[in-house]
C-alpha positions as CSV (number, residue, x, y, z in Angstrom):
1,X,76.7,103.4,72.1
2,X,73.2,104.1,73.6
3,X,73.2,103.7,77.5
4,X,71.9,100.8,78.9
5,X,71.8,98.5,76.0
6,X,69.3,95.2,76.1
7,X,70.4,92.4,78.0
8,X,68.0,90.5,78.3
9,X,68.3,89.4,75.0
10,X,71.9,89.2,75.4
11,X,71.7,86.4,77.7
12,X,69.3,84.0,76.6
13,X,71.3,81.2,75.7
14,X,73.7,80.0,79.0
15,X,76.7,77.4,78.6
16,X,77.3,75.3,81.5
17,X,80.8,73.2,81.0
18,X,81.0,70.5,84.0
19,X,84.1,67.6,83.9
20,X,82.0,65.7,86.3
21,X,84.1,67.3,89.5
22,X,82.7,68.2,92.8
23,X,84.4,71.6,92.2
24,X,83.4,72.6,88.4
25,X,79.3,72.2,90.1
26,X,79.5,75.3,92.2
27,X,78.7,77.3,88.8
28,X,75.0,75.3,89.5
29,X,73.4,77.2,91.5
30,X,74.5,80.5,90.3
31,X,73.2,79.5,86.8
32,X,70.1,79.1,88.2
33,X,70.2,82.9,89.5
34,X,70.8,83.6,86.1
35,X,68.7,82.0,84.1
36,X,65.9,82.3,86.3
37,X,66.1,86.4,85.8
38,X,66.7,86.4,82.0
39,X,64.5,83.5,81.4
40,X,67.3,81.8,79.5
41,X,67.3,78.2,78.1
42,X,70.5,76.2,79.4
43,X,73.2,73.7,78.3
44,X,74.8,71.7,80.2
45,X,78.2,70.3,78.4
46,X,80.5,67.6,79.0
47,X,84.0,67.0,76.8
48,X,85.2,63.6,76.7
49,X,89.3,64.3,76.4
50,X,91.0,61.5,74.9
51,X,94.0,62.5,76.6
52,X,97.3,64.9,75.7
53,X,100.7,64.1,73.6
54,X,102.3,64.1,76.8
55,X,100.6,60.9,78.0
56,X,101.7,59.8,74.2
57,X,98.1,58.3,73.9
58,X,97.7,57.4,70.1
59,X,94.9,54.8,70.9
60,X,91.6,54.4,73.2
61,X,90.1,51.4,74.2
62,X,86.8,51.2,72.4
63,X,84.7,49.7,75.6
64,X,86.5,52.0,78.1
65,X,85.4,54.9,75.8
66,X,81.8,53.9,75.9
67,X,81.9,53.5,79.5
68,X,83.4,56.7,79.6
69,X,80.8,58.6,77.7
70,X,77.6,56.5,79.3
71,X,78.7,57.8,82.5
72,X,78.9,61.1,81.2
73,X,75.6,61.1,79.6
74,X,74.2,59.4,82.6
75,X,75.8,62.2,85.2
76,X,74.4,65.3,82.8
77,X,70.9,63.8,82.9
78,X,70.6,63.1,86.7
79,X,72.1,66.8,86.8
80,X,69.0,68.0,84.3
81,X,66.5,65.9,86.8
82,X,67.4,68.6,89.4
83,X,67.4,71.5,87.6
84,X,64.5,70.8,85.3
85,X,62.4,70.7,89.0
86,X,63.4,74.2,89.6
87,X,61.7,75.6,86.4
88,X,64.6,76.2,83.7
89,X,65.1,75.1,80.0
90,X,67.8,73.1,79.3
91,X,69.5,70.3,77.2
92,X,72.9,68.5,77.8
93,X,75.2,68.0,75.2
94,X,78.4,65.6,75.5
95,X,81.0,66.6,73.4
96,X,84.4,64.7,72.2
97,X,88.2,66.6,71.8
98,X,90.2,68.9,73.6
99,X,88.0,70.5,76.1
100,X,88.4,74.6,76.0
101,X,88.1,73.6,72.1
102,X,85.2,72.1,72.0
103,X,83.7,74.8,74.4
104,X,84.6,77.8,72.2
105,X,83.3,76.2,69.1
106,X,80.0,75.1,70.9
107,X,79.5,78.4,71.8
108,X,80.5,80.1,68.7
109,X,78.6,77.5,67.0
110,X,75.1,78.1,68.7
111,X,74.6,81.3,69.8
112,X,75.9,81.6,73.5
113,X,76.3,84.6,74.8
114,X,77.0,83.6,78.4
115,X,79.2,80.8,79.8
116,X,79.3,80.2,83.0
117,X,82.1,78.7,84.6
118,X,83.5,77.1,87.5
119,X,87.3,78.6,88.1
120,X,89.0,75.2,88.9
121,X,87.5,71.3,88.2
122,X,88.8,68.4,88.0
123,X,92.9,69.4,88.5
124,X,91.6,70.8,92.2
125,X,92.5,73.8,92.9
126,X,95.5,75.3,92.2
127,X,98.2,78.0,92.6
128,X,96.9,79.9,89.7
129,X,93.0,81.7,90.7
130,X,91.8,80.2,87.5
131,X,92.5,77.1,85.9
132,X,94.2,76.3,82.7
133,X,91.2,75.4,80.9
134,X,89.3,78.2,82.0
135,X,92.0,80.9,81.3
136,X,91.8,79.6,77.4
137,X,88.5,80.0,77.6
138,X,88.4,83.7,78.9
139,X,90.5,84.6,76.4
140,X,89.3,83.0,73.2
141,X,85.4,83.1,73.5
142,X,85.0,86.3,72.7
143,X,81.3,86.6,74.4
144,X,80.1,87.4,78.4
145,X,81.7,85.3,80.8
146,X,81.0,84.6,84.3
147,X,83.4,83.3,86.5
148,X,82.4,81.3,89.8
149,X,84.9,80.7,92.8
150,X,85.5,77.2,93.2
151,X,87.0,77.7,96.5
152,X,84.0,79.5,98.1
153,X,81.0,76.8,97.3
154,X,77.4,78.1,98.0
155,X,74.5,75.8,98.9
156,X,73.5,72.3,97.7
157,X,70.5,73.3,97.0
158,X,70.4,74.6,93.7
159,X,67.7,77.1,94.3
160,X,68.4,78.5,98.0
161,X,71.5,81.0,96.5
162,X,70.6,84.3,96.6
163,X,72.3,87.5,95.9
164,X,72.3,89.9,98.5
165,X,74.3,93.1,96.8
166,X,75.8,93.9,93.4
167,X,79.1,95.5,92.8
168,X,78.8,97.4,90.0
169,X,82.1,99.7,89.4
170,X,81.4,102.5,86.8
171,X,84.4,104.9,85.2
172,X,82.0,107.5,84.0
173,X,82.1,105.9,80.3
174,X,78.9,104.4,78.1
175,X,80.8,100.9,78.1
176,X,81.1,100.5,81.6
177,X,77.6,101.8,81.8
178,X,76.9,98.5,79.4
179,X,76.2,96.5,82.0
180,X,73.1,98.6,84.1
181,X,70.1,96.7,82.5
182,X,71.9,93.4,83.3
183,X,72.6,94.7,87.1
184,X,69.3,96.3,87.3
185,X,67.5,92.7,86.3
186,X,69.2,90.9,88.5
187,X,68.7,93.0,90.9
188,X,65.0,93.0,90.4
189,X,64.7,88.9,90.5
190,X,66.7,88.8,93.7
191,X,65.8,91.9,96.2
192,X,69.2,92.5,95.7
193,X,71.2,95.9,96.6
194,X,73.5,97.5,93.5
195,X,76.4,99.6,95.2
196,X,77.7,101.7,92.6
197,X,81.3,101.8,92.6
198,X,83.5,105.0,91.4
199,X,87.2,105.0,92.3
200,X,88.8,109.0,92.0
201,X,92.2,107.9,91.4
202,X,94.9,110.9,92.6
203,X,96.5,112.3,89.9
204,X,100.4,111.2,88.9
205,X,103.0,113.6,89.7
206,X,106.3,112.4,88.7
207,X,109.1,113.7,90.9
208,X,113.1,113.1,91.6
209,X,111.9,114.8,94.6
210,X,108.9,115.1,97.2
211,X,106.2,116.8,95.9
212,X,106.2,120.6,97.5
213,X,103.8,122.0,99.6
214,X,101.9,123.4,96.0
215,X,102.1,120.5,94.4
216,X,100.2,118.4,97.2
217,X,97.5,121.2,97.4
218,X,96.9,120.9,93.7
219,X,96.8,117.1,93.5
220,X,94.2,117.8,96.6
221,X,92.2,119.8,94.5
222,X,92.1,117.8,91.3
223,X,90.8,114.9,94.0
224,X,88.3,116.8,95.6
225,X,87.1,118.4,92.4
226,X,86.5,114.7,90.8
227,X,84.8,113.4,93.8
228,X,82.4,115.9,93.5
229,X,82.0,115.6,89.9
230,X,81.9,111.8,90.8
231,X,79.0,111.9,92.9
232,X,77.0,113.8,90.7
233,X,77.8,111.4,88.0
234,X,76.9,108.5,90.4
235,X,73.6,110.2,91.8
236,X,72.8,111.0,88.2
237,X,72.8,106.9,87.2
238,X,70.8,106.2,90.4
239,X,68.0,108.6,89.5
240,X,67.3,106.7,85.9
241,X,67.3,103.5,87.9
242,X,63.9,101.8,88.7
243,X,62.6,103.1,91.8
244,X,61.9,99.2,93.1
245,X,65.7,98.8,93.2
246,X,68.1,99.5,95.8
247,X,70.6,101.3,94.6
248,X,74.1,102.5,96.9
249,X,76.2,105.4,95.9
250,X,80.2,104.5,97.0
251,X,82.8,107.2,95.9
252,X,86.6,106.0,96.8
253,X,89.5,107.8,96.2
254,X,92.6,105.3,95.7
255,X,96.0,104.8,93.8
256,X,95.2,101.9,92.8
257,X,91.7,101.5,91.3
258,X,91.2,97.5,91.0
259,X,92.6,96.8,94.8
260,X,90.5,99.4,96.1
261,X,87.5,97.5,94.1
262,X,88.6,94.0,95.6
263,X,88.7,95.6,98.9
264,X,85.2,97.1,98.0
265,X,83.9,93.9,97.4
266,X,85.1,91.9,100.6
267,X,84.3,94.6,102.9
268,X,80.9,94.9,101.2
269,X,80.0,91.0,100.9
270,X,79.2,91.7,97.5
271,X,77.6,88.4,96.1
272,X,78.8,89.3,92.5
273,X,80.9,91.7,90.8
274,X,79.1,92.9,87.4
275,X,81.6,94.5,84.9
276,X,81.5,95.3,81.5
277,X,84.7,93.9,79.5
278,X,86.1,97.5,78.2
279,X,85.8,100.8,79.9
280,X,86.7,104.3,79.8
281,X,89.9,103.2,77.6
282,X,87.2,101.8,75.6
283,X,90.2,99.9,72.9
284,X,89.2,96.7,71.5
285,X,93.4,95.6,71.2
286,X,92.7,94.0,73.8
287,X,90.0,91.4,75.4
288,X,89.8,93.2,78.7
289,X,90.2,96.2,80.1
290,X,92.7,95.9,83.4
291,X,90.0,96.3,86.0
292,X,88.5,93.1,84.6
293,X,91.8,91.4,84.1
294,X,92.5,92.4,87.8
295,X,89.1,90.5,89.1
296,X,90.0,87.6,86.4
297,X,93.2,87.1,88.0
298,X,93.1,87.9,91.5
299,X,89.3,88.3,92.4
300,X,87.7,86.5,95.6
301,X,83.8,87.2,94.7
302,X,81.6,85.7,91.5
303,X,82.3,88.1,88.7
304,X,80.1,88.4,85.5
305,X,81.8,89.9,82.6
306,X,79.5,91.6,79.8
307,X,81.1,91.8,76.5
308,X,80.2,94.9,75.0
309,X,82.1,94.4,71.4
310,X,80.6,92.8,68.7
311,X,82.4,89.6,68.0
312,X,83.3,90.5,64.8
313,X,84.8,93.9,65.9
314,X,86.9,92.5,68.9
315,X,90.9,92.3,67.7
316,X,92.6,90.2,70.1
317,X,96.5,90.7,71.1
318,X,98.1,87.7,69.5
319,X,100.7,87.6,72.2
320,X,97.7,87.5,74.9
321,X,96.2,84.1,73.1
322,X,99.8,82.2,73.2
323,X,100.7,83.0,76.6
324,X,97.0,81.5,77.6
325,X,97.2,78.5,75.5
326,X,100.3,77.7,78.0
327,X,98.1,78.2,81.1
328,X,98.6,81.4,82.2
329,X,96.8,84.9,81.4
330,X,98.5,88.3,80.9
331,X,98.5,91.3,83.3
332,X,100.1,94.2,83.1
333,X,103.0,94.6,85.4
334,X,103.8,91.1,85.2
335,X,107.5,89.8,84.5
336,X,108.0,87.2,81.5
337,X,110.2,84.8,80.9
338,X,110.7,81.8,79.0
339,X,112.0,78.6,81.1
340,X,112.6,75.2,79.7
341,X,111.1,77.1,76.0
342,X,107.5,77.3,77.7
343,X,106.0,80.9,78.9
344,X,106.3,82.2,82.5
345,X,104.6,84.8,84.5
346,X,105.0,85.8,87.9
347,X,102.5,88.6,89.4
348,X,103.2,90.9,92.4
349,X,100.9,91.3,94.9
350,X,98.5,94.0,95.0
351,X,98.8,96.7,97.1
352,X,95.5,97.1,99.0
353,X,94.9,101.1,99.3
354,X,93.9,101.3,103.1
């Protein structure tokens, strides 16, 4: 894989999903960000759910379902009023079926290669830092996925957001170095600051005992040795960036790499976390690498996911897609169970390395 792969071809065809909630709209004025810097052409897209087999709906009333979809259509063109004055290219598009569905196949259908979406809508926020519709999406689009914080809206005005700095955490592999012309773009459009992220991560030394006096010393040197080979690496990407962008070197040392990353980010103020899906692991078994999963799941800031396999090459886990298709997505360390014959997980919290 050559470094720093086009992007700006990658993104030129955004979805939007919107249910018509006050929540699902904060993904508006980051797709504005978005587009505006890769020049992409937008769709906005409603899904008109007839309802589930719990509600034991078999029937819809023909008039209520046209009143249902006017009002659709009608919200998704006032919505492309606004955003049409700020410049962009768009359509709307209302769909009909089962919403993350209709989504994937859209998308799959057209040529997407970015959806944006908002992480709760209209089921309010929840328990869960994503909701169930969006977690099926995650895992069975198979293209880049950005994920806005419903619980942290941004300005009504679709055009004041601006991003201030870019986290962009790098593991010294090509994939994870996937996502530098997207980071670098952005970063162009919006005068923005990219901190480059490395976590040095001491080295596992499984004892029945306290490690001796030795051992600590060479755990200390491993450490201090990869820091130093970390900030070469770092000062290496910085010097092949554009000189009109601002880019931060940041070298952590941590136990656990994706809490020190979250921590990064809130300490920072970072205005979006750009990641690419796979990293130094660099598998396709799975969707995601676990730094990603870890910002899926328990991330605070806007992250934007690159996917860096070909669709055609990615080999989902099918024991990731069933457990998501129940509303909840996979992490490692996570305990399963099976109550009442439907899926469980329950996640620890993260240790935040201090």
């Amino acid at each position: 894989m050559e470094r720093g792969g086009c992007v700006r071809a990658m993104f030129d065809n955004i979805l939007v999903p919107l249910d018509r909630s006050v929540l699902a709209e904060c993904v508006l004025p980051h797709a504005v960000v978005i587009a505006r810097a890769f020049q992409s052409h937008l769709t906005l897209l409603s899904v008109l759910e007839r309802g589930t087999r719990q509600d034991c709906t078999y029937g819809v009333d023909p008039i209520e379902w046209r009143i249902r979809k006017a009002a659709a259509e009608s919200y998704l063109s006032n919505l492309s009023d606004r955003l049409q004055k700020t410049g962009l290219s768009l359509e709307s598009r209302t769909l009909e079926g089962e919403a993350a569905e209709q989504i994937i196949d859209f998308a799959h259908n057209n040529g997407v290669n970015l959806i944006i979406l908002s992480s709760h809508g209209q089921s309010g926020l929840t328990g869960w830092n994503v909701g169930s519709v969006v977690q099926k999406i995650v895992m069975r689009a198979r293209t880049s996925i950005m994920i806005v914080r419903a619980d942290k809206r941004e300005s009504a005005d679709l055009a004041d957001l601006r991003y201030q700095r870019l986290l962009v955490p790098i593991d010294g592999s090509h994939r994870a170095e996937w996502v530098w012309p997207l980071a670098t773009t952005l970063a162009r459009a919006e005068g923005a600051e990219i901190l480059l992220a490395h976590v040095v991560k001491p080295p596992e030394m499984p004892r029945r005992l306290p490690p001796t006096a030795e051992d600590t010393e060479l755990a200390d040197r491993v450490v201090k040795r990869n820091q130093e080979e970390a900030r070469r690496y770092v000062d290496e990407l910085r010097s092949w960036m554009p000189t009109s962008v601002s880019v931060r070197r940041c070298v952590l040392v941590g136990d656990h790499v994706p809490a020190t990353l979250h921590q990064l980010a809130d300490e920072e103020g970072a205005g979006l976390v750009v990641l690419s899906a796979h990293g130094y692991s660099g598998g396709t078994r799975f969707l995601y690498g676990g730094v990603v999963m870890s910002f899926i799941i328990y991330g605070s800031t806007p992250v934007l996911i690159a996917q860096d396999v070909p669709v055609d090459e990615i080999q989902p886990n099918p024991a990731e897609i069933q457990v998501a298709d129940h509303g909840v997505l996979p992490m490692p360390h996570g305990t399963f169970d099976i109550k009442d014959g439907w899926p469980s997980l329950q996640f620890p919290a993260l240790p935040i390395q201090h």
